[in-house]
N, C-alpha and C positions, 0 to 999 in steps of 0.2 A: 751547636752554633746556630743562634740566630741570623739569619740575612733578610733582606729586603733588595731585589732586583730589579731595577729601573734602568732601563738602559735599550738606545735606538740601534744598535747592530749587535752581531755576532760578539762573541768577549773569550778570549783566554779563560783557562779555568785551571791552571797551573800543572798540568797534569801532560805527560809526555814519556815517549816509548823512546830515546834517545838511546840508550844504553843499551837496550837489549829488546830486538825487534816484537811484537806485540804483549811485551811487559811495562804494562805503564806505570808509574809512578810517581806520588804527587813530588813540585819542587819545591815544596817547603818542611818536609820533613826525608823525603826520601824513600817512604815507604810506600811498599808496595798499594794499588788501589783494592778495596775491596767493595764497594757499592759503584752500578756503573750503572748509566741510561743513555747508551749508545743511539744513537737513529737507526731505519732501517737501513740495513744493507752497511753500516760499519761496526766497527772500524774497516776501512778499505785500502789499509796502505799494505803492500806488498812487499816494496822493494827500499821501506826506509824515504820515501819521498815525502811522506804525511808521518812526521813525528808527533807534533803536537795538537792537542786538545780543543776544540774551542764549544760553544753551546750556543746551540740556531736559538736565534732572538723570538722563533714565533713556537717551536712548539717545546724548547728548552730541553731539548738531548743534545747529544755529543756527536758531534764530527771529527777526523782526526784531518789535519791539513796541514804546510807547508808550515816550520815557525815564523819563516821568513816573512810571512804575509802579515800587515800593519791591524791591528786590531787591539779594539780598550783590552781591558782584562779587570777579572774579577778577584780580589781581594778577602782572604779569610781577616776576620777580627776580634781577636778572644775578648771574653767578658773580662771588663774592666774588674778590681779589687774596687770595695766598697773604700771611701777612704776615711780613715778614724776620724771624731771630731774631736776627741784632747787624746794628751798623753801625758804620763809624768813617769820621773825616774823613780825604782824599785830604792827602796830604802833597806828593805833586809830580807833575806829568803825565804821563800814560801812554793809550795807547790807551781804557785801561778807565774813565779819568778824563774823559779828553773824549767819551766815549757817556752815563756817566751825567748831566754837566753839563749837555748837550744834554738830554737828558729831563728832567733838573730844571729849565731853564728852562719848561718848557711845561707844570711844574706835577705830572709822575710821578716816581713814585722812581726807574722805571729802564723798560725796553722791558719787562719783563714784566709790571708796572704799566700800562702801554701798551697791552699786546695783551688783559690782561682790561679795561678799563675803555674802549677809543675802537675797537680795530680788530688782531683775531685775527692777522693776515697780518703784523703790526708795519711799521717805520715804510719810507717810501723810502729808498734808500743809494746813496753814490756807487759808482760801481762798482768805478774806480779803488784806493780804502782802505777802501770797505766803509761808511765814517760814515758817518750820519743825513746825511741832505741835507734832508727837509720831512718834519714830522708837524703834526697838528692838536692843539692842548694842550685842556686841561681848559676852559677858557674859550671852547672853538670856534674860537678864531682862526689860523691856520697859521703855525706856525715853519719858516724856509727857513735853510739853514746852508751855508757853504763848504765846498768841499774841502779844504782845509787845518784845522790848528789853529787855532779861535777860544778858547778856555779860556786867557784870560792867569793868570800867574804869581799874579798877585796876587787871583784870585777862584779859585784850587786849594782851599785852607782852606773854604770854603764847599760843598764837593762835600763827599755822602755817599755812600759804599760801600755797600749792603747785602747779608747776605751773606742767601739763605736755606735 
């Protein structure tokens, strides 16, 4: 993640021991933290009074304080997908037609839509031809695919190409 932090007071950093006293955890994925640049002398909450996270404006560590208390907050923002500049529909099967069909079922334009938006490393492949064999689409839920051609004839028109 790139950032750029500009900002005239203290800010939220999404991060909070709520659930379970000095276990914190970020609130945008729910996982647990593992890189921390606490200040000295915290975290100092004791008794659950100081759940939440915020990051001192001058030397950019972590205090844990009061949620309650009014203050900006800092915002993760994942890298944009590059966006195609044409596209056109697949006319007949080809290797290139059953990679992107596979990704468009699971809701991305293609594997590079894929690896910014779910998972850098892109998707599992058979080893055998190389296809997609399981990714996780846009809804969470896992698409698994054969070794062979699944992309019948008659849903080729329905693929897009993108070029970009």
């Amino acid at each position: 993640m790139n950032a750029v932090l500009v900002y005239i007071s203290d800010a939220w950093i999404g991060l909070n021991d709520r659930e379970i006293n000095n276990t914190y955890v970020w609130v945008s994925t729910g996982k647990n933290v593992t890189y921390t640049n606490w200040g000295q002398y915290q975290p100092d909450d004791v008794v659950w009074a100081h759940a939440c996270v915020l990051m001192d404006k001058r030397k950019g560590q972590w205090d844990d304080k009061r949620c309650s208390y009014s203050r900006p907050y800092i915002c993760k923002k994942d890298k944009a997908s590059p966006k195609p500049t044409s596209m056109t529909r697949a006319k007949e099967w080809s290797p290139e037609v059953e990679e992107a069909w596979r990704f468009q079922l699971a809701g991305y334009r293609d594997e590079l839509d894929y690896k910014n938006a779910k998972n850098p490393e892109g998707a599992e492949r058979w080893p055998q031809n190389g296809y997609v064999k399981k990714l996780q689409g846009r809804d969470g839920q896992w698409y698994y695919y054969n070794k062979g051609r699944e992309l019948m004839d008659k849903d080729i028109p329905k693929c897009i190409l993108y070029v970009y």
